[in-house]
C-alpha positions, 0 to 999 in steps of 0.5 A: 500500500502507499503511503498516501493510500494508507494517510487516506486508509487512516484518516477514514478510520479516524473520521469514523472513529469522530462520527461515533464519538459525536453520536455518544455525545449527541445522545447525552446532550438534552433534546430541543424542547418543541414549539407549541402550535397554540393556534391549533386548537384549544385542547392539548396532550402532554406527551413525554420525551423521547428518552429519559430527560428529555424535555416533553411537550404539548401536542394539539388535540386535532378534534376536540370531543364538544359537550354543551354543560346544558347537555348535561342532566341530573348534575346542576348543583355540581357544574353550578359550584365548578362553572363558577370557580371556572369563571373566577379562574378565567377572569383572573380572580383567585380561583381553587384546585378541583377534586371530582369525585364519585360514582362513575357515569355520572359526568365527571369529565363532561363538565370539564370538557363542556366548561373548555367548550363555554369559556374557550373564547374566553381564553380557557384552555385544556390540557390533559395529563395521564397519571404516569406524566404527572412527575413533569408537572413542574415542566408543564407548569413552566413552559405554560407560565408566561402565556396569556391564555388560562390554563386547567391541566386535567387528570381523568380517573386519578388514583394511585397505588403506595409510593408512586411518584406521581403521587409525590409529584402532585403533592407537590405542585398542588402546594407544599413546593417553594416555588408557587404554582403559576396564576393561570394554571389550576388542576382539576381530576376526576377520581371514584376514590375521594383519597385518591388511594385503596384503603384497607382495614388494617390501616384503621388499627392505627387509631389512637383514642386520646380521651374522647377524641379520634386520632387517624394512624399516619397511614390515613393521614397521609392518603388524606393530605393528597385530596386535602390540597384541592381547594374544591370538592365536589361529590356525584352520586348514582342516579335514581329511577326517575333522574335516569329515566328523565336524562334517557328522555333528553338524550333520546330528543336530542338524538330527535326521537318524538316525545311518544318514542321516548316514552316507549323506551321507557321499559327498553331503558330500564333493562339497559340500566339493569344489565349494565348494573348502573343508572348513570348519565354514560348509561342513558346515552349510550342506551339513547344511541343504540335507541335511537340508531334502531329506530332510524333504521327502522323508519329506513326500511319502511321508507324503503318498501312504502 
């Protein structure tokens, strides 16, 4: 070989050799954080980072699920009390954390995704946050902290099992951190749980009595110190014969089922409830659709051969 062949032999390994050393230090250096399109939609998702360390980011909700809150029935006195934190938060009041709690199917998430639909032209805007992400709470709160629209960062079915680091990371963002939370963001979740935690029986041997008053273990006052930070509570609860049966009523007219049709389901609605072992709001719309699907199907067909 010559020696200009083996200068150019070494001088490739050596470019080789450079090309992996870059992509080593290219993997360890932290990823560009993503520009958010905010003009995309009034809805988004937090998504985590590629690999660990890495910055996450907002992604636009391309088709926002819409929910008018007067949709919504048998749950007045529980959107009241949250539209009207909602409206103190849009209009730059002080305003609270929310905790919705209860049966399932009774409208939890609706209200929030109907107050997004109502006060989005105000600036209201959502994002939505799985459980697993809220560890990057504080990455969220900062990369949202100087925009000028109002922010629910919301958590749906939220509960935790021991030592999850979620759990801590909520705790924290909520209040107990040395930095504040930023003014234009409140964190609203829903949960069947109102701890947001199991509770077993052994935890209630850790009472104390001292003289006549009741001292809860530290187990329990710890599941109970999550649920505490949220400034609102707000409780739902199964629906009765005729609540449910009133909210099959609404549905099926909205789906433009005649009152004398929604009188016939009646029956038919109750089995549905039966089957399923609940009355609830997702209940009575899901009978509603399959109702009403069938019925214009049928006038189809008799349209057909008349």
């Amino acid at each position: 070989m010559s020696r200009t062949a083996k200068k150019s032999a070494d001088l490739e390994k050596v470019l080789a050799r450079a090309e992996k050393m870059l992509e080593r230090v290219e993997a360890l250096l932290p990823e560009a954080p993503r520009a958010t399109d905010w003009k995309a939609s009034t809805a988004f998702r937090w998504r985590r980072g590629a690999r660990p360390g890495a910055p996450g980011w907002l992604q636009p909700v391309r088709h926002v699920h819409r929910i008018r809150l007067g949709d919504l029935r048998g749950i007045g006195s529980q959107i009241e009390r949250i539209e009207q934190n909602t409206r103190q938060f849009v209009a730059g009041r002080p305003a609270n954390n929310v905790l919705l709690t209860g049966a399932r199917g009774t409208g939890k998430s609706s209200i929030v995704k109907g107050l997004l639909d109502k006060y989005a032209e105000r600036g209201l805007r959502l994002i939505e946050i799985e459980k697993t992400d809220l560890v990057d709470l504080p990455q969220l709160v900062d990369q949202v902290a100087a925009r000028p629209e109002r922010f629910i960062v919301f958590c749906d079915d939220l509960t935790f099992e021991a030592a999850e680091s979620g759990y801590v990371a909520l705790k924290v963002v909520l209040d107990g951190s040395i930095s504040a939370t930023s003014e234009n963001v409140l964190i609203y979740a829903t949960s069947n749980r109102r701890h947001l935690m199991p509770e077993y029986m052994a935890e209630n041997l850790e009472t104390r009595y001292v003289g006549d008053e009741i001292h809860p273990g530290e187990t329990v006052e710890e599941k109970i110190s999550l649920s505490e930070r949220f400034g609102l509570w707000v409780s739902f609860y199964p629906f009765d014969q005729d609540e449910y049966l009133d909210i099959v009523h609404s549905w099926l007219a909205h789906f433009g089922c005649s009152a004398r049709e929604a009188d016939e389901a009646r029956a038919e609605a109750l089995q549905w409830a039966l089957q399923r072992g609940s009355r609830s709001g997702r209940v009575a719309w899901q009978f509603a659709r399959d109702w009403a699907g069938k019925l214009r199907a049928e006038s189809g067909r008799t349209a057909k051969k008349g």
